[in-house]
N, C-alpha and C positions, 0 to 999 in steps of 0.2 A: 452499644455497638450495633451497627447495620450491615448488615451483608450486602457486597456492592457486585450490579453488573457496572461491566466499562464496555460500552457501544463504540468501537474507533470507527466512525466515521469517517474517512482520512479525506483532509483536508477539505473539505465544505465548510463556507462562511456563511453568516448570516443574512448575506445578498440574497442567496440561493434559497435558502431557509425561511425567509419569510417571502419571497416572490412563489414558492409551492405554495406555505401558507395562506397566501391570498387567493392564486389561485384555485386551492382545492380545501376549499372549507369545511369539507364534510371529512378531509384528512386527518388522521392522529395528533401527526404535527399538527395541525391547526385547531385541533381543541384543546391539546395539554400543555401549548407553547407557555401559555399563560399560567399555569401551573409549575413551571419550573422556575427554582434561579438558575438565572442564565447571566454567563461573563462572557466578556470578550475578552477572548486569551492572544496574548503575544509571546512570540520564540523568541528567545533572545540570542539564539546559536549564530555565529560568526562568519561559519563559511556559505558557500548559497546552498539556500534552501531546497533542500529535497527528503522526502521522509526517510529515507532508510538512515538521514540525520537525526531531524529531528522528533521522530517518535525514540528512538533512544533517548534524548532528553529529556522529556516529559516522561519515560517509564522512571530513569533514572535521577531523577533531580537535578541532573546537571545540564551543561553546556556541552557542545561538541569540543570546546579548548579543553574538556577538561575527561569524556569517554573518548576522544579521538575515532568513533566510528563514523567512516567517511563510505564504506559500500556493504554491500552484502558479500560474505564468506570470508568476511576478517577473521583473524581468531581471537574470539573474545574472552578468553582466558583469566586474561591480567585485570580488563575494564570489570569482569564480571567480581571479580576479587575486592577491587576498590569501591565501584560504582554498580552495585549489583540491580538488576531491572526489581521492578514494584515486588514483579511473583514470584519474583526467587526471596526477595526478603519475605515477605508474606509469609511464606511455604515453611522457610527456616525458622518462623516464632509462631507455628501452628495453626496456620490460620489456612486452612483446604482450602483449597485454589485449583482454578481450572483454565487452561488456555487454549484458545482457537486463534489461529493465524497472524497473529499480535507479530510486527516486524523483530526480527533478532532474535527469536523465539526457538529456533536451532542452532545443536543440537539439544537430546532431549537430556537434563538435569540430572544431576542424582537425587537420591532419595523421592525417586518417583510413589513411593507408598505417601509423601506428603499431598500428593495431588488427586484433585478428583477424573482429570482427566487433562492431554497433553496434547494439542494437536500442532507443530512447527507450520511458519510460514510458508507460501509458495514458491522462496525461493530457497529453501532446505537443500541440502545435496542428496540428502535419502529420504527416503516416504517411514522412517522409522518413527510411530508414535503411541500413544499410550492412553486408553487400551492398547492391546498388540490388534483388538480384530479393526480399529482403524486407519492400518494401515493400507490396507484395499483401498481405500478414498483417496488418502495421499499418492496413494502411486497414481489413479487418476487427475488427480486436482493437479500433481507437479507434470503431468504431461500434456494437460489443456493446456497450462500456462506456457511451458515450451513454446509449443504449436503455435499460440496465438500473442508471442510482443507485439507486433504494430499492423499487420492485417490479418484479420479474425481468419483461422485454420476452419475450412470445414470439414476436416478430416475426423473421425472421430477414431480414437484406440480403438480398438476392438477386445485385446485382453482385460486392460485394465476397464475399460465400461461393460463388459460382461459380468466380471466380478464382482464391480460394484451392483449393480444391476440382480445379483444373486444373493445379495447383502445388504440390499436396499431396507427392508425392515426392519436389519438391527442396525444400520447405522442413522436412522431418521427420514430417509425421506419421505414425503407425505406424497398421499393421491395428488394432491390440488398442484405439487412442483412438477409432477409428467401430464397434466394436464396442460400448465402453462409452458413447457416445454415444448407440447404435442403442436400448439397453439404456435410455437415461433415457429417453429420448424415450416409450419400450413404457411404463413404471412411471410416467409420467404421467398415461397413458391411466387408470389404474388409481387412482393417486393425484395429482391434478392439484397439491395444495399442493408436491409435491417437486418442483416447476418452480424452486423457491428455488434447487437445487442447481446451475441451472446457473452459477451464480456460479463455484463449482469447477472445472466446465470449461474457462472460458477461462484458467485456470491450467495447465491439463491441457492445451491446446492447444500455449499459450507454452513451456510444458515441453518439448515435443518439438521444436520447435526448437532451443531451448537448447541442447539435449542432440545434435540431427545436429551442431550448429557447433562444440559441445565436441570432440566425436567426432573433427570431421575439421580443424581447426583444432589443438586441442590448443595453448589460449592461454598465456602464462607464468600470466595471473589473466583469473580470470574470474567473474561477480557474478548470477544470477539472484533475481529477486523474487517473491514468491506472498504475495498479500493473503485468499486462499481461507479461511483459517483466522480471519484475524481478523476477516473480514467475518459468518462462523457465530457468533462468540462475540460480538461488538456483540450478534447477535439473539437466541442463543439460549442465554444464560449461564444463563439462568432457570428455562431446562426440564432443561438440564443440572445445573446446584447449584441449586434449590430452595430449599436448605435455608439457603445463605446470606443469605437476607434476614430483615429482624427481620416484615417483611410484603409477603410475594408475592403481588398482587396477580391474577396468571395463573390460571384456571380450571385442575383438572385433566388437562382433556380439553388444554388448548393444550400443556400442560407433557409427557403422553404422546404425542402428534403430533409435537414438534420435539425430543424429548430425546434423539435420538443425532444431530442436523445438527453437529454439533463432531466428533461421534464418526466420523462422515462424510467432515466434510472435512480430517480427522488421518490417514483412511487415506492419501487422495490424497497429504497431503506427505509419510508414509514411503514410498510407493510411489518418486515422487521422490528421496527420502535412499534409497532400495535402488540406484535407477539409478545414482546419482551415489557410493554406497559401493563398489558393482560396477564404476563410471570406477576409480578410484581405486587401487581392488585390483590392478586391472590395469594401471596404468601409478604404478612405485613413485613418480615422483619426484610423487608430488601427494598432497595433504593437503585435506580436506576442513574449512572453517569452515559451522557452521550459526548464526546470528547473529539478533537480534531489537535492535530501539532501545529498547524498552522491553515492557510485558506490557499483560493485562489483569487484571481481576479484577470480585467483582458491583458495579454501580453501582443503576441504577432499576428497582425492579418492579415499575412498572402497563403496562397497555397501552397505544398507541398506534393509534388511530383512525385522525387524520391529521395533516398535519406539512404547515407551509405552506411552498408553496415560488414563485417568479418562475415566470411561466408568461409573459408578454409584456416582457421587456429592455426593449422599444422605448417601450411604455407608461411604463414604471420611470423609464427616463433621461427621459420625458418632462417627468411628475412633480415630478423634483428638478431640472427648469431646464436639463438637456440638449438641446443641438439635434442632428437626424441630423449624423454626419461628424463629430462631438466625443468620439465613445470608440467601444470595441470588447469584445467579451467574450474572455476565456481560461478556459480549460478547466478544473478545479473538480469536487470531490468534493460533488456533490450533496446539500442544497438549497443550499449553499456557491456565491455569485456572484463571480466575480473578472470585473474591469472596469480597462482602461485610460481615463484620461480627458484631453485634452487639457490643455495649461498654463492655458491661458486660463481654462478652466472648471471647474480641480481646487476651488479655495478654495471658489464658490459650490455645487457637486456637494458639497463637506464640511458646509459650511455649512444648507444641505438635509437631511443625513445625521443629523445633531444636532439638525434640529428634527423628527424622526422617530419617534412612538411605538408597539410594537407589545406587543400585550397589557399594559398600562399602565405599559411598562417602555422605556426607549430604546433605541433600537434599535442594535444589536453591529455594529460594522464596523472594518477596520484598512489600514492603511499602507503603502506604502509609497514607496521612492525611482519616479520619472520619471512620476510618477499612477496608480501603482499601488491600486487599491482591493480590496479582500474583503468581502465582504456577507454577513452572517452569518444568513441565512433559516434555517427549518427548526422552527420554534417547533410544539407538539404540543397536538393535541385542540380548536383554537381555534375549530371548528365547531358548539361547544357554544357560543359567548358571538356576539354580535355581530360581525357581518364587517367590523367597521373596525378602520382606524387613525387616529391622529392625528396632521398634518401641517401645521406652523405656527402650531399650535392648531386646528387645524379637523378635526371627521370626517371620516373619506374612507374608504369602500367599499374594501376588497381589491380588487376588482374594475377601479375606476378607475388603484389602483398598477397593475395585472396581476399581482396575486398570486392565488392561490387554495388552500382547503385539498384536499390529495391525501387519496384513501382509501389508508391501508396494508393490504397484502392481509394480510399475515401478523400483524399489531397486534403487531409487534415493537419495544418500543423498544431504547434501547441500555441491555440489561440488564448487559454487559460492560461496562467500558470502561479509560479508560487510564491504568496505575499506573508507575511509575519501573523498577520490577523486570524486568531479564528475563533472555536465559537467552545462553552463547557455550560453541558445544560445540565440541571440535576433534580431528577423526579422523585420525588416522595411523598407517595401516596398520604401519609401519616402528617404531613407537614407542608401545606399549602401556602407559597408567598402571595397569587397573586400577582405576579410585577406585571407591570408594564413595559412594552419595547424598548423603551428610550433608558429602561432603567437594568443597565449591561456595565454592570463595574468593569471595568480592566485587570485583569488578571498576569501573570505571569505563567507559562504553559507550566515553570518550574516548581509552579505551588502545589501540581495537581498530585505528583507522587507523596509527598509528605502529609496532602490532605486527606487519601487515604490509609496513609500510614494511622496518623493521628486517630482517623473513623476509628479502626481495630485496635487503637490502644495501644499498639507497638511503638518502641522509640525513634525518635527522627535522627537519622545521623546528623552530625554536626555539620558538613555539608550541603544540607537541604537548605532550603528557604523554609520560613516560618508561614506557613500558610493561614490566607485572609477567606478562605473560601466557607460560604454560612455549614454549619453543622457537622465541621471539620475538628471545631477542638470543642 
């Protein structure tokens, strides 16, 4: 048995990965590439592609036909009973487990005494995690993320960064992160649009945590997550490959401005993969996974002006025949609305939803169990037509929904976005293949839970796939 970290990389494919690698030779990535097996993993999940899909897949073994998680703040009650994620089985057959930001990952578990350490996603509905003293981080981490869905907040908390800030050396962070902090901050001044980067940071922040509780814990498994990278290639595929559109639509000037922010934030995750290949080195019985649910690749190239998004819930539920004290919101990757709605009120709140038109198309929304709603806002440029919609047949004003369109600072659409392909590298010191590029089996992302099941010895539920992955069985 080996004790495994899981690196989530989310969603970075091997494009990405070996274009840093070449460029930057003297990178991690590019001396241990060749030291890993490395698969090309494919999702096989059904509905479109977005991680808060399909990384429940790949924890859980399964398909999205078969956990039905379709957003964040489901309640995963029943899926977790059937289809339980990697670290709750882990946890349950003994094997000390520790989790950092890992999608689906709230709320926090029972039998927390099986864990070495519990830190929920950013988009958790509480900062409650385990330790209890990191919770100070969470309450920071879930209020950067707030602040900042699609143009970067330069506001900073004051309470919650105080306290962090006062707990800074027992939660991990290092000299060299308020160094490089101190550094964006200066290069702001200079160049105000690289304010994008701080998206990176609070990856860079969460990192250093990770890493003191790896450090001093020394879980049997352990899972950190980093969105840093795919959140630059949503934006800036375009300025990066160019070339892949049949008509990029990006001035040249946007395209020299934003074409190394990938380049950017690749450094930040081999920085990471050095820390965590340097854990590793050093303590033989662990083996490093770096893991993705799926990739990116180019999708749209024109700009983005602005993107509508709920600016008043209260207005909304008004709207569609909601009364106060009949729903509540959960937390959602922005302009993405997720809403609870009473029994009483789900059919008529659906019923409203369906007669809903926005830019002369019905309006996207989905499902699920206990009145779980998702609202699928976020429609682009619609401040060029008429600020309505249509609602029972009748015009209505954005305004009266409480919707409104956002200026995007950066007029980045999602020039990247999400293809089935991605990438599962696995380093062990102790056990060198050697491969070559070209030598990337195909994988199934479904293999990846039972191959660590298998590593620790635990049994594969019948539901798994049998996994082909080297030094799994």
């Amino acid at each position: 048995m080996k004790k495994v970290i899981l690196y989530e990389l989310n969603e970075v494919p091997f494009r990405v990965l070996d274009d840093f690698c070449a460029n930057h030779p003297e990178s991690t990535f590019a001396k241990k590439l060749r030291m890993c097996s490395q698969y090309e993993t494919f999702s096989e999940d059904t509905a479109p592609l977005s991680p808060w899909i399909t990384w429940p897949s790949l924890h859980r073994g399964v398909t999205d036909r078969f956990h039905h998680i379709r957003a964040f703040g489901q309640d995963l009650a029943e899926v977790d009973r059937m289809h339980p994620p990697i670290w709750k089985i882990l946890a349950e057959n003994s094997i000390r487990t520790g989790v950092c930001g890992s999608l689906h990952s709230y709320p926090l578990p029972a039998g927390l005494d099986r864990y070495a350490f519990y830190l929920p996603d950013t988009f958790a509905k509480t900062a409650e995690s385990f330790p209890g003293f990191l919770t100070t981080f969470q309450e920071f981490n879930l209020q950067m993320a707030r602040n900042s869905p699609r143009n970067v907040s330069k506001a900073i908390p004051l309470g919650p960064t105080l306290r962090v800030l006062g707990n800074a050396s027992r939660i991990g962070l290092r000299p060299r992160t308020f160094v490089a902090l101190g550094a964006q901050l200066k290069d702001e001044v200079f160049h105000p649009w690289r304010s994008t980067r701080r998206r990176s940071f609070q990856s860079v922040l969460q990192f250093d945590v990770f890493l003191k509780l790896l450090v001093h814990t020394q879980p049997d498994f352990a899972s950190f997550f980093s969105n840093h990278v795919a959140s630059a290639m949503h934006r800036y595929w375009a300025a990066a490959y160019p070339e892949d559109y049949e008509r990029n639509q990006y001035d040249s000037g946007w395209i020299a401005r934003y074409r190394c922010e990938i380049e950017f934030a690749m450094e930040w995750a081999d920085r990471f993969f050095t820390d965590l290949v340097s854990f590793v080195e050093a303590h033989r019985g662990y083996v490093l996974w770096v893991a993705t649910s799926m990739g990116q690749a180019a999708w749209n190239g024109y700009p983005v002006d602005t993107q509508l998004y709920l600016k008043d819930a209260a207005r909304f539920a008004s709207s569609m025949g909601l009364e106060p004290g009949t729903w509540s919101t959960r937390p959602a990757m922005l302009p993405v609305v997720n809403l609870f709605v009473d029994e009483s009120r789900q059919r008529r709140f659906e019923e409203s939803l369906k007669q809903l038109i926005i830019d002369g198309k019905p309006f996207e929304f989905s499902t699920a169990s206990g009145g779980f709603f998702s609202l699928h806002f976020g429609h682009v440029n619609l401040h060029r037509t008429p600020q309505m919609a249509v609602l029972r047949g009748k015009p209505v004003p954005f305004s009266q929904l409480g919707l409104e369109c956002r200026d995007i600072e950066d007029k980045a659409a999602s020039s990247g976005y999400h293809i089935p392909n991605g990438m599962l590298l696995v380093y062990d010191p102790g056990r060198v293949p050697l491969r070559l590029k070209e030598e990337r089996p195909g994988i199934s992302t479904l293999e990846i839970a039972p191959a660590l099941l298998a590593n620790f010895g635990v049994p594969i539920p019948s539901y798994m796939k049998k996994p082909s992955i080297i030094g799994a069985s």
